[in-house]
C-alpha angles and dihedrals in degrees: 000000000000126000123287128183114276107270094011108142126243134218127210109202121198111210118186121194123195101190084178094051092035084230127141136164138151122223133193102258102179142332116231125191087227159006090263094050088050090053089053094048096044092050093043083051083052099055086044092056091042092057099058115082088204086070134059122202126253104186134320137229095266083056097045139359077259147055125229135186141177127214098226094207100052098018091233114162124217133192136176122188148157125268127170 
């Protein structure tokens, strides 16, 4: 995650793709004081999803600034990430 100004807020932001449906939309997930805060969320939101069977993991925060699962009944992709 790159650099922000101290005390500058984050936001998470929670995406959901449908490829099926041919639906998208973004959503304001949460807003975090800091970078630090925003780590902590978006890991708290990956061991939530891990530990749903209904879901499989994309990819996790060491990998990207961002989770990402898939419902492996519908396909339905989901991402949260920062944005400031």
């Amino acid at each position: 995650m790159e650099e922000k100004l101290p005390g500058r807020p984050i936001r998470i932001i929670k995406s959901v793709e449908d490829k099926n449906l041919g639906v998208f939309f973004e959503e304001l997930y949460k807003t975090c004081l800091d970078d630090g805060e925003a780590v902590l969320v978006l890991k708290k939101i990956e061991r939530a999803f891990v530990a749903d069977p209904n879901y499989e993991l994309l990819h996790n925060v060491k990998e990207h600034a961002s989770v990402s699962f898939r419902n492996i009944h519908t396909q339905q992709e989901v991402r949260f990430f920062p944005e400031d």
